[in-house]
Structures are given as structure tokens and as C-alpha cells.
Biopython code that builds the backbone (N, CA, C, O; Angstrom):
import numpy as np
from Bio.PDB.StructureBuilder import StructureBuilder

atoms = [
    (1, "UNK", "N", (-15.873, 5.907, 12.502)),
    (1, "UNK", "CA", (-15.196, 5.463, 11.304)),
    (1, "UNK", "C", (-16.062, 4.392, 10.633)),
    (1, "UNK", "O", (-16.556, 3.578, 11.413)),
    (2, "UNK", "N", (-16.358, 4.230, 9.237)),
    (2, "UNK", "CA", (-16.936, 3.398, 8.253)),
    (2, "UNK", "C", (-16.731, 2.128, 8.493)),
    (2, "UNK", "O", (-15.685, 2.280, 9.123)),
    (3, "UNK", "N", (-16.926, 0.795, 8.494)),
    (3, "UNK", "CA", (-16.737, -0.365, 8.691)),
    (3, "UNK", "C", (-15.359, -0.806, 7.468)),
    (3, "UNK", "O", (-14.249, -1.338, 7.497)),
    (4, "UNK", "N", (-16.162, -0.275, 6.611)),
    (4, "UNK", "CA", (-15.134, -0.379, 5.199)),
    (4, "UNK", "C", (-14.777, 0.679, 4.562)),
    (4, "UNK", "O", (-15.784, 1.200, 4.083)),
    (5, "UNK", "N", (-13.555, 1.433, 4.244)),
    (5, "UNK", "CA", (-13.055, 2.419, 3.785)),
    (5, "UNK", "C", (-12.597, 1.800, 2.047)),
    (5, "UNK", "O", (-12.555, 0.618, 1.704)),
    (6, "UNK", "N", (-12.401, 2.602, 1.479)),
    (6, "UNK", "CA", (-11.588, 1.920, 0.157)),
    (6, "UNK", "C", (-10.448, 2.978, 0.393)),
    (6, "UNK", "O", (-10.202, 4.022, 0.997)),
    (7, "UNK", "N", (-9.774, 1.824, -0.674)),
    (7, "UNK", "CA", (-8.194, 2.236, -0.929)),
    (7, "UNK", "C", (-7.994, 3.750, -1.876)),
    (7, "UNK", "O", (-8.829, 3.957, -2.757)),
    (8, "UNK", "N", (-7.067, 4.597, -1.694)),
    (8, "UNK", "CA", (-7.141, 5.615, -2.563)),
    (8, "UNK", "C", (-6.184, 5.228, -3.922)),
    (8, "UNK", "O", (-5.926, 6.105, -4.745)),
    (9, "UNK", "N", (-5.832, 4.251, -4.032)),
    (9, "UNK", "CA", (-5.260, 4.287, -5.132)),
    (9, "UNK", "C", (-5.966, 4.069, -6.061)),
    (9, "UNK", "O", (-5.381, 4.388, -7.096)),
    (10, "UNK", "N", (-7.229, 3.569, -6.290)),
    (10, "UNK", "CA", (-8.007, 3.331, -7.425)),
    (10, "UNK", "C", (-9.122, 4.220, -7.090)),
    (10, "UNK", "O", (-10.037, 4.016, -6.293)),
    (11, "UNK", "N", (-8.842, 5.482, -8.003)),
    (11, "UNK", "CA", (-9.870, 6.568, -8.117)),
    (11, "UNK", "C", (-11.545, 6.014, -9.207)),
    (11, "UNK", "O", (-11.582, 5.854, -10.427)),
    (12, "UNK", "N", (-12.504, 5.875, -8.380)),
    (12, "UNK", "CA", (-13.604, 5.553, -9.131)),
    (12, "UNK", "C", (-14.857, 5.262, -8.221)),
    (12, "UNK", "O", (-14.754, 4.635, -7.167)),
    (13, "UNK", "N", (-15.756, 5.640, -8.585)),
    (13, "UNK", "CA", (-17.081, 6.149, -8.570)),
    (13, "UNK", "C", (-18.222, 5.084, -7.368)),
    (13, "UNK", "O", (-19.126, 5.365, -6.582)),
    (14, "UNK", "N", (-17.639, 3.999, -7.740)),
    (14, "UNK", "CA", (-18.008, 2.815, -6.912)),
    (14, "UNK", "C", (-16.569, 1.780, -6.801)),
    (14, "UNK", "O", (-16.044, 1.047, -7.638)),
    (15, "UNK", "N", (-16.196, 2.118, -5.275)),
    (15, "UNK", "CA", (-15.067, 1.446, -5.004)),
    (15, "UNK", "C", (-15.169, -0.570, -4.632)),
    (15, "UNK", "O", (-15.925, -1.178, -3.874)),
    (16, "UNK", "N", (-14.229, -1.002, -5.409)),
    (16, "UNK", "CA", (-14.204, -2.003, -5.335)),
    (16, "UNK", "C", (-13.395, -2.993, -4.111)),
    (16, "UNK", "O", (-13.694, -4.097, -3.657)),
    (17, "UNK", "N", (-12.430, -2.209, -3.863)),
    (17, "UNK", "CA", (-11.281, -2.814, -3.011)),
    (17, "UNK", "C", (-11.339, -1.950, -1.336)),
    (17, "UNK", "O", (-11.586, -0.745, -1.373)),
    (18, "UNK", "N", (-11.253, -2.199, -0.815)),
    (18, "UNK", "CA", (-11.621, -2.218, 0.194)),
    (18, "UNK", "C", (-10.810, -2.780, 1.448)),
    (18, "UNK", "O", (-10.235, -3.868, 1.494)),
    (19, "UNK", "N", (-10.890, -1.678, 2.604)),
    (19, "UNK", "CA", (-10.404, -2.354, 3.865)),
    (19, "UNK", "C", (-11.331, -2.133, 4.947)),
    (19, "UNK", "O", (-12.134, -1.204, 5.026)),
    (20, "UNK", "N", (-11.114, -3.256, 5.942)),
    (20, "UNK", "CA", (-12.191, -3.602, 7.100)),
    (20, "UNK", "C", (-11.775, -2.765, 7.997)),
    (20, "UNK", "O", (-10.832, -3.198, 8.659)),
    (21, "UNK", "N", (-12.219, -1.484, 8.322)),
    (21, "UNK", "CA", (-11.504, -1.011, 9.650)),
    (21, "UNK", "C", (-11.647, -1.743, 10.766)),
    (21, "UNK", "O", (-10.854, -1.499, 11.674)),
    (22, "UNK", "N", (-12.637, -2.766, 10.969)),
    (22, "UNK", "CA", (-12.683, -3.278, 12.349)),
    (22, "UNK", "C", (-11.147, -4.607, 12.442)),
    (22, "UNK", "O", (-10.722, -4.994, 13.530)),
    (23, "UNK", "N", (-10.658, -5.009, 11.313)),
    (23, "UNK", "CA", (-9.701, -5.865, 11.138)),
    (23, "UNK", "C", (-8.683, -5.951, 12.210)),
    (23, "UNK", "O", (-8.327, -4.898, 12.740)),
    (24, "UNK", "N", (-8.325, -6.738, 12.478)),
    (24, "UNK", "CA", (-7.065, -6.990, 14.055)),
    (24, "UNK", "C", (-5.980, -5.827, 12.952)),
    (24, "UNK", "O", (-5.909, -5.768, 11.724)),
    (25, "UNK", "N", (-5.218, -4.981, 14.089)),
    (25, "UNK", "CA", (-4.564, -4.102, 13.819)),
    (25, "UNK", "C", (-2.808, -5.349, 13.371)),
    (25, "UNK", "O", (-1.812, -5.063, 12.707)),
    (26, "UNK", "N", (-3.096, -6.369, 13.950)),
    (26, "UNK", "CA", (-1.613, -7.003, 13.615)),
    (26, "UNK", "C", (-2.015, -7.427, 11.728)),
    (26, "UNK", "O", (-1.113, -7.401, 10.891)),
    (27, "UNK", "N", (-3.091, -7.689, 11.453)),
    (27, "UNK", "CA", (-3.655, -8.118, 10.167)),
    (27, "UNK", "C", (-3.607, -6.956, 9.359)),
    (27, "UNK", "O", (-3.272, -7.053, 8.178)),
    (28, "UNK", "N", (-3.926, -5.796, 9.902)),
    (28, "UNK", "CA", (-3.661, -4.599, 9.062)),
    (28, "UNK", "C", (-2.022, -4.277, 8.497)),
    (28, "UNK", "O", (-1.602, -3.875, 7.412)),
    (29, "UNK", "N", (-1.262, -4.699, 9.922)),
    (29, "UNK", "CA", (0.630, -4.150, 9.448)),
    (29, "UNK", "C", (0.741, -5.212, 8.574)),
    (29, "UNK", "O", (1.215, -5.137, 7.441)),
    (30, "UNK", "N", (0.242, -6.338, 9.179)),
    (30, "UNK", "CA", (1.027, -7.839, 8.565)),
    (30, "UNK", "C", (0.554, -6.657, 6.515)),
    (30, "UNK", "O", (1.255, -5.829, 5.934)),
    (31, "UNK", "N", (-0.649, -7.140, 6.196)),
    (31, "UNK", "CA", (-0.616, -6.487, 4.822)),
    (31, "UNK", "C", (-0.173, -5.475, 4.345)),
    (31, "UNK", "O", (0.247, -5.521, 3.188)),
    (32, "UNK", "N", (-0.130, -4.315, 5.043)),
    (32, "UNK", "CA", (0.448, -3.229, 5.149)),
    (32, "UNK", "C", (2.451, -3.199, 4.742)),
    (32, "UNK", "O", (3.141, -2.517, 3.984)),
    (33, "UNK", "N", (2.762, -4.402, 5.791)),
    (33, "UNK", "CA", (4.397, -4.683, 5.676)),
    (33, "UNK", "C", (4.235, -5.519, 4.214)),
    (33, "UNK", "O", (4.764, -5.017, 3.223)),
    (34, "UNK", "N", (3.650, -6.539, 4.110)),
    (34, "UNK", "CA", (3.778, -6.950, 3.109)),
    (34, "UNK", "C", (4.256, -6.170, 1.667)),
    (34, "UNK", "O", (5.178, -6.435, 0.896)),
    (35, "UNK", "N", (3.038, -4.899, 1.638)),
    (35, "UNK", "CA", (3.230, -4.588, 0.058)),
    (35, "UNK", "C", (4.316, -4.146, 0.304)),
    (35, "UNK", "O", (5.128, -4.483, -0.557)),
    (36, "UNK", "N", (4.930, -3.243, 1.463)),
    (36, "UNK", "CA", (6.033, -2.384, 1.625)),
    (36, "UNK", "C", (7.457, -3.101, 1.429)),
    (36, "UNK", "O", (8.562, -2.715, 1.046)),
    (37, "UNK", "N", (7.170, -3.759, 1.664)),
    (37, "UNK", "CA", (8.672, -5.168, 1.909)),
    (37, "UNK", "C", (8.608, -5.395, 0.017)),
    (37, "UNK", "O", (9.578, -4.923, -0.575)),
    (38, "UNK", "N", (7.565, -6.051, -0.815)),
    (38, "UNK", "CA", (7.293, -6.427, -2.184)),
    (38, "UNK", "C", (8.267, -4.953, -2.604)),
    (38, "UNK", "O", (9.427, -5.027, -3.011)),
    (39, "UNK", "N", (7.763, -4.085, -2.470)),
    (39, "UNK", "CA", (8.058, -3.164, -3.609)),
    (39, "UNK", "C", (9.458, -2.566, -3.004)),
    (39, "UNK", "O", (10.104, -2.288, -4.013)),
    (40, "UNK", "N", (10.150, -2.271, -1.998)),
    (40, "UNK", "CA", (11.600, -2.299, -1.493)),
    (40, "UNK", "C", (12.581, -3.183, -2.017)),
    (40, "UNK", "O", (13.774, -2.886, -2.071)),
    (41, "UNK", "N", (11.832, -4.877, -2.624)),
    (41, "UNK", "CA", (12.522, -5.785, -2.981)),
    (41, "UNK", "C", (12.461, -5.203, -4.591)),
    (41, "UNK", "O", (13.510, -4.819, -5.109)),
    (42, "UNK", "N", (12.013, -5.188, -4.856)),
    (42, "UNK", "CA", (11.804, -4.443, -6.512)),
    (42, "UNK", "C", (13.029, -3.347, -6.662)),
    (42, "UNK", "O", (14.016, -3.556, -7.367)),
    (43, "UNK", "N", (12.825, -2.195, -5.922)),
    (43, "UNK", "CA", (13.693, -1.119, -6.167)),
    (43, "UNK", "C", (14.699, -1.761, -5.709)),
    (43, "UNK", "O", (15.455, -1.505, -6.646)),
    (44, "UNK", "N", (15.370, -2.443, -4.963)),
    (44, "UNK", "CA", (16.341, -2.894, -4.449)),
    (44, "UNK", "C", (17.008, -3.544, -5.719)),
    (44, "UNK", "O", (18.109, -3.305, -6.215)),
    (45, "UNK", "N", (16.142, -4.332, -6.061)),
    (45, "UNK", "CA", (16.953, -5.081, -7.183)),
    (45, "UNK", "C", (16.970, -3.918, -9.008)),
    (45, "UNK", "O", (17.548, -4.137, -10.072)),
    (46, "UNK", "N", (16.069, -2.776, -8.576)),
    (46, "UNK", "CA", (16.767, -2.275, -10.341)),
    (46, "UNK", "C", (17.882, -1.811, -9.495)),
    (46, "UNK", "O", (18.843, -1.775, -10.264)),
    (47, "UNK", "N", (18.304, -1.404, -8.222)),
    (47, "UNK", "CA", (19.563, -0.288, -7.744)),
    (47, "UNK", "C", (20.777, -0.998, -8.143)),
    (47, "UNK", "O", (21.813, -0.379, -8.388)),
    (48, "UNK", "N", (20.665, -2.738, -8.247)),
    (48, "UNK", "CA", (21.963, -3.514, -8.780)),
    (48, "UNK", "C", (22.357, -3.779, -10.069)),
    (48, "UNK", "O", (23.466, -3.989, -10.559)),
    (49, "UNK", "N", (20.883, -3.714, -10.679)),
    (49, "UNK", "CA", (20.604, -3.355, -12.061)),
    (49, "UNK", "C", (21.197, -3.046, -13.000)),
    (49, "UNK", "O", (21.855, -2.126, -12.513)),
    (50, "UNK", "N", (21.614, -3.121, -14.437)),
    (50, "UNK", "CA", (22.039, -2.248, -15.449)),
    (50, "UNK", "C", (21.211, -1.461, -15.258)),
    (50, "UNK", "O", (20.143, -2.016, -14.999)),
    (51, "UNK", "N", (21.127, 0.260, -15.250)),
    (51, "UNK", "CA", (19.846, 1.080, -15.814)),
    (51, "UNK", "C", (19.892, 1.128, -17.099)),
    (51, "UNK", "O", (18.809, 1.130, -17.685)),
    (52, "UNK", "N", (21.225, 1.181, -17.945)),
    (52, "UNK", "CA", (20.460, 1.574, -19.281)),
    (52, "UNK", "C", (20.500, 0.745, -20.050)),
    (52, "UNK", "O", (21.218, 1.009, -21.014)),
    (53, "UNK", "N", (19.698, -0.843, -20.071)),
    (53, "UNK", "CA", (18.747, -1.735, -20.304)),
    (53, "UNK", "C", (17.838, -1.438, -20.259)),
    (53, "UNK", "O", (17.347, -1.595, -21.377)),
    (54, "UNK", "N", (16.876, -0.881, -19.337)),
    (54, "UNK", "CA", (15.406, -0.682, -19.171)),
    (54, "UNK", "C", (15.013, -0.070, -20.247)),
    (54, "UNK", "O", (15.946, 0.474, -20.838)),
    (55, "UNK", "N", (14.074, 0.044, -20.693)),
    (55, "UNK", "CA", (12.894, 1.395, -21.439)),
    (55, "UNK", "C", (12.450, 1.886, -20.672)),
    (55, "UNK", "O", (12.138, 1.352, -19.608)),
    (56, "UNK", "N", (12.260, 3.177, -20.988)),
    (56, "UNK", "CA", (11.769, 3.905, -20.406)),
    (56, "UNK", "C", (10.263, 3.631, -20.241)),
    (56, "UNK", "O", (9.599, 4.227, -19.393)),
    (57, "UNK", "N", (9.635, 2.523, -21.250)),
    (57, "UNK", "CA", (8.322, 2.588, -21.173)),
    (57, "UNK", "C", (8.197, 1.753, -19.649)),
    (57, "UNK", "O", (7.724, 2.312, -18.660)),
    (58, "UNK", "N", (8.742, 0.211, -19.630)),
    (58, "UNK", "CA", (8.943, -0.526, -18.529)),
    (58, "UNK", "C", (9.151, 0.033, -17.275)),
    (58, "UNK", "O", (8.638, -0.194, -16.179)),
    (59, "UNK", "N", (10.237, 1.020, -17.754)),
    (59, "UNK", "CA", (10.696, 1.682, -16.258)),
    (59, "UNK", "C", (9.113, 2.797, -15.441)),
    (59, "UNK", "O", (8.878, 3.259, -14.324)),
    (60, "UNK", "N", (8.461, 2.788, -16.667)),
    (60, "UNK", "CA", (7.117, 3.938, -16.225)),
    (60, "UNK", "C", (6.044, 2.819, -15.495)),
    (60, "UNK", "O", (5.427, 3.052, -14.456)),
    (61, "UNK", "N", (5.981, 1.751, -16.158)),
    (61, "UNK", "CA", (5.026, 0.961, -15.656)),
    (61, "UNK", "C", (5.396, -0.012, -14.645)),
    (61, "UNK", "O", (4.559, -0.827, -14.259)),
    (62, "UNK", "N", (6.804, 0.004, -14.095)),
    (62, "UNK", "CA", (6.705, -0.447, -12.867)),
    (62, "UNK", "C", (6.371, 0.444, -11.757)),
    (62, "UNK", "O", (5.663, 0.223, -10.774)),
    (63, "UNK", "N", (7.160, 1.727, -12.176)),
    (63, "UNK", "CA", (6.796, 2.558, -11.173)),
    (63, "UNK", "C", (5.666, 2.348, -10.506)),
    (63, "UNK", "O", (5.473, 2.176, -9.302)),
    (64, "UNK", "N", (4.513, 2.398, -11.943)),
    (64, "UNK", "CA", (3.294, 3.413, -11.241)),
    (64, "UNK", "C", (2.711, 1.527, -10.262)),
    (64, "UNK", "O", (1.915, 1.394, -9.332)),
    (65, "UNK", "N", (3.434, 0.556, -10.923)),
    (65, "UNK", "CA", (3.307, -0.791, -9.691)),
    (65, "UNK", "C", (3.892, -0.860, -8.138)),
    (65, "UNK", "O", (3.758, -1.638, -7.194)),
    (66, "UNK", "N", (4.384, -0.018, -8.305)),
    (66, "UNK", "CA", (4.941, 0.487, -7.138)),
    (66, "UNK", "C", (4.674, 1.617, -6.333)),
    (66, "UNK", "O", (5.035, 1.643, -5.157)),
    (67, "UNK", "N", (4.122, 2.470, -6.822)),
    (67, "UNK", "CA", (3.232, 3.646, -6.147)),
    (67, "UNK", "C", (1.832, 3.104, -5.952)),
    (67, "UNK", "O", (0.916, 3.619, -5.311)),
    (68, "UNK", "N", (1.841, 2.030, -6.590)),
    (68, "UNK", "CA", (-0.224, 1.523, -6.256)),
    (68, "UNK", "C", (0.231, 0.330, -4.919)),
    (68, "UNK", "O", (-0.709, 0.193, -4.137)),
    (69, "UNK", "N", (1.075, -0.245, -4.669)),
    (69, "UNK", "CA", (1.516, -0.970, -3.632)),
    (69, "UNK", "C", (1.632, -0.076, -2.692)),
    (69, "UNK", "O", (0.810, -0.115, -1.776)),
    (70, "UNK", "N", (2.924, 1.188, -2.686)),
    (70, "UNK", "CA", (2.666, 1.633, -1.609)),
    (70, "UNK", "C", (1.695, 2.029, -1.039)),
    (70, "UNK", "O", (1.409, 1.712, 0.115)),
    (71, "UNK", "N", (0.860, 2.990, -1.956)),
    (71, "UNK", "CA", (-0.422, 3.543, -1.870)),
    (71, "UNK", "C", (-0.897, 2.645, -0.608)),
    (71, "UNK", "O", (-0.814, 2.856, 0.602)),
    (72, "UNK", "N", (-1.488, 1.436, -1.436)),
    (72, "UNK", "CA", (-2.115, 0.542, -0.331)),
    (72, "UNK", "C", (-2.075, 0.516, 0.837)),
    (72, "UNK", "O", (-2.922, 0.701, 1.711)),
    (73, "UNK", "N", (0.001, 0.030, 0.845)),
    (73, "UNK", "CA", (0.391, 0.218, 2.316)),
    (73, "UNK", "C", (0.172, 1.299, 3.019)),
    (73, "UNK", "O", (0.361, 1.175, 4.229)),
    (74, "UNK", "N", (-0.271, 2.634, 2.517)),
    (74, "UNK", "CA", (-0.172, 3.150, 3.770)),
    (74, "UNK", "C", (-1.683, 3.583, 4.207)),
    (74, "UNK", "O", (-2.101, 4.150, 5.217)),
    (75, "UNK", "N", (-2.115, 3.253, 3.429)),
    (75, "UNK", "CA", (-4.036, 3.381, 3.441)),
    (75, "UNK", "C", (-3.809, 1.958, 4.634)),
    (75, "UNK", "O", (-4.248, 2.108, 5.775)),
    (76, "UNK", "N", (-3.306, 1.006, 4.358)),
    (76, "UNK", "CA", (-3.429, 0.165, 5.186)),
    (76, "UNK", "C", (-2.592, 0.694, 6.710)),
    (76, "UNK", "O", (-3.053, 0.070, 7.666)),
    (77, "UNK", "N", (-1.910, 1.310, 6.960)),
    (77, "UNK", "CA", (-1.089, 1.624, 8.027)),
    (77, "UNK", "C", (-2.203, 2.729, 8.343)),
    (77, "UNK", "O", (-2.806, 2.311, 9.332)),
    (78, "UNK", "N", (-2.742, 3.955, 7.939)),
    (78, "UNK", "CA", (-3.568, 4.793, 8.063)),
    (78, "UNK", "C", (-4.384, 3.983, 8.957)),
    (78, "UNK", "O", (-4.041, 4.074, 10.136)),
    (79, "UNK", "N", (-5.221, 3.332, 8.753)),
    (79, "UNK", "CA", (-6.356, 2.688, 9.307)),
    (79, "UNK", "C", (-6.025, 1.801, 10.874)),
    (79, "UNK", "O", (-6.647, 1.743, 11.935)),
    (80, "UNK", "N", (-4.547, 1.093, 10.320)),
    (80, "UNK", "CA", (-4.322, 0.667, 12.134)),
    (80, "UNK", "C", (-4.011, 1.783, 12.642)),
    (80, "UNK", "O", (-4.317, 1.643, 13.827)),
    (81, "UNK", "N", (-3.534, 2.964, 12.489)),
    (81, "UNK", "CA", (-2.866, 3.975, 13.001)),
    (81, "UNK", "C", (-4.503, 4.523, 13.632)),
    (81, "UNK", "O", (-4.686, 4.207, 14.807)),
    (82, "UNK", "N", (-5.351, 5.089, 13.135)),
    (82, "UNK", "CA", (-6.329, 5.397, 13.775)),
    (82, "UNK", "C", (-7.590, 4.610, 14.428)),
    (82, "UNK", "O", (-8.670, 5.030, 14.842)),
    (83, "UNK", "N", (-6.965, 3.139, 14.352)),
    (83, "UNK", "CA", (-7.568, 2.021, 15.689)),
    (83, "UNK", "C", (-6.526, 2.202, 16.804)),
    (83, "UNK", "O", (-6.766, 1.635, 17.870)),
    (84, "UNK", "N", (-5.778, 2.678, 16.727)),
    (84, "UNK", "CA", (-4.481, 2.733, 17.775)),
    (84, "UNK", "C", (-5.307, 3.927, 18.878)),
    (84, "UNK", "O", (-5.981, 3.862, 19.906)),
    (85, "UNK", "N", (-4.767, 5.044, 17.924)),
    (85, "UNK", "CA", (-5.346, 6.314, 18.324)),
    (85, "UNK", "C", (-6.731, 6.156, 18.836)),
    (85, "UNK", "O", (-6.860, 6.332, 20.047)),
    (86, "UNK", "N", (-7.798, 5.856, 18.145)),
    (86, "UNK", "CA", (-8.954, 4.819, 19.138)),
    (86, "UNK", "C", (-9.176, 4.579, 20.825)),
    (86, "UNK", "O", (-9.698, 4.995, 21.860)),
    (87, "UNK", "N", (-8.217, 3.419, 20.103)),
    (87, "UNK", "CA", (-7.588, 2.659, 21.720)),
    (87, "UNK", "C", (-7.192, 3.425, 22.700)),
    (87, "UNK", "O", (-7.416, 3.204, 23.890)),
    (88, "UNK", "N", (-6.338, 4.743, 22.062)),
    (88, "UNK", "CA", (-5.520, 4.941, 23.147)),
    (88, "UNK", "C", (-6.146, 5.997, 23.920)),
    (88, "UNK", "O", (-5.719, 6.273, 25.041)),
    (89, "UNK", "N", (-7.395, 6.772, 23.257)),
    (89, "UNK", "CA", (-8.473, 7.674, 24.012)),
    (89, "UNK", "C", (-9.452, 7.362, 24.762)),
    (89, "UNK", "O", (-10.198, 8.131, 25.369)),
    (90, "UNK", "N", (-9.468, 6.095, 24.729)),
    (90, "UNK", "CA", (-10.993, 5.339, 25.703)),
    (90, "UNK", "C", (-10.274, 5.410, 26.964)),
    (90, "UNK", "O", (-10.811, 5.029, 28.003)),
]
sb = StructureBuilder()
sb.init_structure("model")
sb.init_model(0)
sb.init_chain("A")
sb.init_seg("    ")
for serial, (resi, resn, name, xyz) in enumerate(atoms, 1):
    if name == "N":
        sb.init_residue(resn, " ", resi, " ")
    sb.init_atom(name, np.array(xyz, "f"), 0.0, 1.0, " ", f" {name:<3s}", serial, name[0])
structure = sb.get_structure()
């Protein structure tokens, strides 16, 4: 495995963002939980929400803030998941 993988949410030619596969696997969930927890708190709070307040434009551009978080998270869970798997074949 690569030292540094990039994230798939930002499609482009020379990747900027980046994760350490060698990173402590608790440093990987810890960020990993993070975005996941951020964007649960988000949907959580439009579900109490008025919906039809929003625009539809707003309502498009949080989304896609919320599909680039998860994204992350699980590119980030991906990567401890196969230091695990690693580990668990030696």
C-alpha cells in the first residue's frame, strides 16, 4: 500500500489532500468519526427543521457538504480497515 493515498472525493489530476496510510489506526477512526458525527449532526438538525423554508438551491449545496464529509470518512475508515486486515495476516 502507498504511504499516501488521496481522498476520492476531490476528482483531479494532481491530488492535493491526502491520507497517511502508515497513521495510528485510532487517528484514522478518531477523523474518520469525526466527519461522520459533523454531518449526522447536520441532517439531524434539518429532520427538526421546517423543510419548506429551505431552497432548494441551499438544500443542494449542503448536501453535496455532506457527501464530501462522508466521502472522506470512509476513505478514512477504508484505510484503517486495511491496516487491520494487515495486522491480522502477519
Amino acid at each position: 500500500m502507498n504511504r499516501y493515498v488521496p481522498i476520492t472525493g476531490h476528482d483531479c489530476n494532481i491530488p492535493s489532500l491526502l491520507i497517511d496510510t502508515q497513521a495510528p489506526i485510532d487517528v484514522l477512526h478518531d477523523a474518520a468519526a469525526y466527519r461522520i458525527r459533523a454531518v449526522t449532526q447536520l441532517l439531524e438538525s434539518f429532520s427538526v427543521a421546517d423543510a419548506p423554508r429551505h431552497e432548494p438551491v441551499l438544500l443542494q449545496e449542503l448536501t453535496l457538504v455532506c457527501s464530501i464529509m462522508l466521502r472522506d470518512g470512509c476513505d478514512l475508515m477504508d484505510v484503517a480497515g486495511r491496516q487491520l486486515q494487515e495486522r491480522l495476516a502477519i
